[in-house]
Residue, then its C-alpha position, 0 to 999 in steps of 0.5 A: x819602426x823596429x826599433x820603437x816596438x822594442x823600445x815599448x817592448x821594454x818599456x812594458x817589461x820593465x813596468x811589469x819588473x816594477x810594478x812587482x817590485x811595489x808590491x814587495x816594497x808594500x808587503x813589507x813595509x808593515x814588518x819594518x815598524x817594529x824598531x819604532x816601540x824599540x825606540x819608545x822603550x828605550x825613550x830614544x826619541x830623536x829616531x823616531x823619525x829616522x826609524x819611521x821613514x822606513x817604512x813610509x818610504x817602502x809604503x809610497x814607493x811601492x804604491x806609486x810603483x803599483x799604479x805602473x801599467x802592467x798584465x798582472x797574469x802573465x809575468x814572465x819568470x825573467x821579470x820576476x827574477x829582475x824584480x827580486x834583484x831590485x827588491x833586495x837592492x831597494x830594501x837596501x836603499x831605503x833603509x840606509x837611511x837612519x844611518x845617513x840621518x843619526x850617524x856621520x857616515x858616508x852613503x856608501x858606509x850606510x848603504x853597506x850597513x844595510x845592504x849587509x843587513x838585509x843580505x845576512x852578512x856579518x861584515x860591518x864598518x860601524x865603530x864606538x858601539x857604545x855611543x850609538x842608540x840600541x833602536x839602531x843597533x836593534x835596526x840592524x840585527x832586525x834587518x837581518x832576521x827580516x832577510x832571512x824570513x823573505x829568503x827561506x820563503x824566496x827559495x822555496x818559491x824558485x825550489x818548487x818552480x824546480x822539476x826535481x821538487x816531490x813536495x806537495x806541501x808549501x807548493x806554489x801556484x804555477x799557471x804564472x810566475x808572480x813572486x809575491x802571492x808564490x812567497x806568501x803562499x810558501x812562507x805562511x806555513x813556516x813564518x810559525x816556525x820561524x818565530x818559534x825557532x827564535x823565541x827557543x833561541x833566546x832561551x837558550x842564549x839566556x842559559x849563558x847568563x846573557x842578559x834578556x836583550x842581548x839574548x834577543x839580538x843574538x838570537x834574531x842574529x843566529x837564526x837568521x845567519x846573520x852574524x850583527x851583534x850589538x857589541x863592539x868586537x862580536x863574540x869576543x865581547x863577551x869572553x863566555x865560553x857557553x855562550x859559543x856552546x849554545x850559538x852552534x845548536x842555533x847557527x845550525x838550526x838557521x842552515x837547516x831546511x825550513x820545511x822539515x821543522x814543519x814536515x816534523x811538526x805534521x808527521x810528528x816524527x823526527x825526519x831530519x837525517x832523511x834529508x841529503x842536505x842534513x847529512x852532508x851539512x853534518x858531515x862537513x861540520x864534524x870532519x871539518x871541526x876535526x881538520x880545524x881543530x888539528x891544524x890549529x894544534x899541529x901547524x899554528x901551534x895554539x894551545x888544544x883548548x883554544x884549539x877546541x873552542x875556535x876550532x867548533x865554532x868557527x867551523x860552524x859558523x863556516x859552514x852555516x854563513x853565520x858571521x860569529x868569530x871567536x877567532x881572526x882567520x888571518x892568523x890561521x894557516x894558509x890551508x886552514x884559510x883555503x879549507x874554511x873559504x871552501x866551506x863558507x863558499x859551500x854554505x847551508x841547505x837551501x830552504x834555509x837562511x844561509x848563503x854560498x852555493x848551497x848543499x843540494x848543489x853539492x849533492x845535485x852535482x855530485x850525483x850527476x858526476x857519477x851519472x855521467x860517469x856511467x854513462x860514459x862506460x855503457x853503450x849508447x842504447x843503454x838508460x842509465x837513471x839518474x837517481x836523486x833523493x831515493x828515487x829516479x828522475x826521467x832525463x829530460x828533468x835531470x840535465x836542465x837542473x843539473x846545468x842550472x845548478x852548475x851555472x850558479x856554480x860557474x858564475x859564483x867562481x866569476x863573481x869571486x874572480x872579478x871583484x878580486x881583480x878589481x880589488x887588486x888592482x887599484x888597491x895594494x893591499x897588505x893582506x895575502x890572496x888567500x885573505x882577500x879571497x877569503x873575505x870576498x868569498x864571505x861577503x858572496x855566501x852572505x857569512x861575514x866572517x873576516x880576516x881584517x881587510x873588510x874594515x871602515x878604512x878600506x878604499x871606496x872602490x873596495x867597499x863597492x865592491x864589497x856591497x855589489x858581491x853581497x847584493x849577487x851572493x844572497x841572491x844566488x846569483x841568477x836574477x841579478x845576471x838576469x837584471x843586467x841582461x834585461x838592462x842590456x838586451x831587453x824584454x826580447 
């Protein structure tokens, strides 16, 4: 008897995980139309169908997933955690298709296409650029600017869910913890911005002398930190040196938080430098340029202007997880590799589109090492207050955040240690360590930067691994953790 109420038990979590999972698939098919006129402009006619299949699919699934039986007013927050892991995992799924249907690729060629594309993740297996149809080529960039709309309205859903959140603007409903209403209640405020930023963008993108296409797949790429680029060998493709000026102001637009474009726009007042996240965002890309730009010169022997220029860019594109490069790391020092790991690995601000860790965890832990450090040399009778962002936040709220922060920390460095570990051993790789960290690292904090190991000649286990980390890293880690545990231990 036992035995069957758990296995019911299970049976109603799970229908109200997917019963979630529907209504994002249907929310989110309408967005996905619009490679359709792409592909009518272009008179690409035979992706029509391909392309049209998107969002068909994410249209039925999610109705048929809707008619689940299901308590729509008391969701626990675990269950909608494990529908989030299967969102990102079926947007996925579902648009791997019009690269099964169009090219000669295997599924799990496709499905890392996608999976990077919807991740923001500038890693790609895809070769002979020139042959493939722009509505594809546009598919995959669109993916990404998709991915990072749905991420800065996700975070901000599961950041004001946090007891160290003072907003009052964009907060969701919290008598019960659906995603979906919690992610349009949040996002509608800042889709605006969002759009804005992008259209900004492709005007200053244009001031490179790139043409109004290009610009427009660039932008969709760098607001979104995402890194696609419609030309075989990136950046470099274009051999423009302004270009590269221009993308760092919108890499770094990407990794800033959302809300204090819209908290400016209210307060009609610049704001950004009250932000923690925008100070340590800016400290970390300055310092950080002068490290790169110093052991290019002095250690790897480059001259001091393609010093400059790599150095710049790709420290910011390090630290926003933006997948640009305007030079290949695997000829960089090993100290350059390790220090530029450390800032993919940190990434942007949370309320942004970028990945890693994120700055308020840096900031949070750092605070809290202090905090504790203390404590430690004050009696026990003695309150020491924990301040963040100015002001005191009572105990009982600090330490579950900080634990909070420190487990997605904790389980990240895992993350990395495992799929390494699996990579070595069924693959001998001709690559260093610190290469290969580096590219794991990249594919976790959804940058996309490579040494050269990720490549559409890696070993199938090793491409697996790759689609795996990346699904876990733009998820922040927790909810596919939280997937697993439901799938082993259930709703109990």
């Amino acid at each position: 008897m036992p035995t069957i109420l758990v296995g019911m038990g299970r049976i109603r979590y799970f229908s109200t995980v997917l019963g979630e999972l529907g209504e994002m698939l249907v929310f989110i098919s309408p967005l996905t139309l619009l490679p359709l006129p792409v592909a009518v402009i272009f008179q690409e006619w035979e992706m029509f169908v391909p392309l049209a299949i998107v969002p068909a699919l994410f249209f039925c699934s999610g109705i048929l997933l809707n008619y689940l039986p299901r308590k729509k007013e008391d969701v626990r927050f675990s269950a909608a955690l494990c529908s989030v892991a299967l969102v990102w995992l079926a947007f996925a799924l579902i648009s791997c298709i019009p690269f099964l249907m169009v090219l000669d690729i295997s599924l799990s060629d496709a499905l890392f296409e996608a999976m990077a594309g919807w991740t923001g993740t500038g890693f790609s297996l895809l070769t002979n650029y020139d042959t493939l149809p722009e509505s594809l080529l546009f598919w995959r960039t669109y993916m990404q600017w998709i991915g990072g709309l749905a991420v800065i309205s996700l975070s901000l859903t599961i950041a004001f869910r946090s007891g160290l959140d003072k907003s009052s603007l964009f907060r969701a409903e919290r008598r019960a913890e659906r995603i979906l209403p919690s992610v349009i209640a949040n996002g509608k405020e800042i889709w605006a911005v969002y759009i804005l930023l992008t259209v900004i963008s492709v005007g200053l993108i244009m001031m490179a002398r790139v043409p109004l296409w290009d610009a427009l797949n660039l932008a969709l790429s760098a607001i979104s930190t995402g890194g696609f680029i419609p030309k075989y060998g990136g950046i470099l493709y274009y051999q423009n040196p302004f270009l590269e000026f221009v993308l760092i102001p919108v890499m770094i637009l990407g990794s800033t938080p959302f809300t204090l474009y819209y908290m400016t726009y209210r307060s009609r007042k610049i704001s950004f430098f009250s932000e923690e996240q925008v100070r340590l965002l800016f400290i970390f890309l300055i310092f950080g340029a002068l490290l790169v730009i110093a052991d290019l010169i002095f250690l790897a022997g480059f001259s001091v202007e393609q010093s400059l220029r790599q150095g710049i860019f790709m420290t910011a594109a390090a630290i926003s997880t933006t997948g640009f490069q305007n030079g290949n790391p695997h000829l960089y020092p090993s100290v350059t590799v390790v220090f530029l790991t450390m800032l993919i690995f940190i990434g942007g601000a949370s309320g942004s589109t970028a990945g890693g860790i994120r700055l308020s965890r840096i900031a949070l832990g750092y605070r809290g090492i202090i905090w504790w450090f203390k404590r430690v040399f004050v009696r026990s009778r003695v309150l020491v207050p924990f301040k963040y962002e100015g002001r005191n936040v009572p105990v009982e709220v600090a330490e579950p955040e900080l634990s909070k922060s420190m487990l997605v920390i904790i389980l990240s460095v895992i993350t990395v240690f495992i799929a390494t570990m699996l990579v070595l051993q069924v693959h001998i790789i001709s690559f260093g360590l610190t290469d290969l960290i580096f590219d794991i690292v990249s594919a976790l904090s959804s940058c996309g930067i490579t040494t050269g190991y990720v490549n559409p000649s890696m070993p199938l286990l090793s491409k697996w691994v790759f689609i795996v980390v990346m699904w876990v890293g733009r998820l922040e880690v927790i909810p596919v953790f939280v997937l697993i545990m439901g799938l082993v231990r259930g709703s109990d």
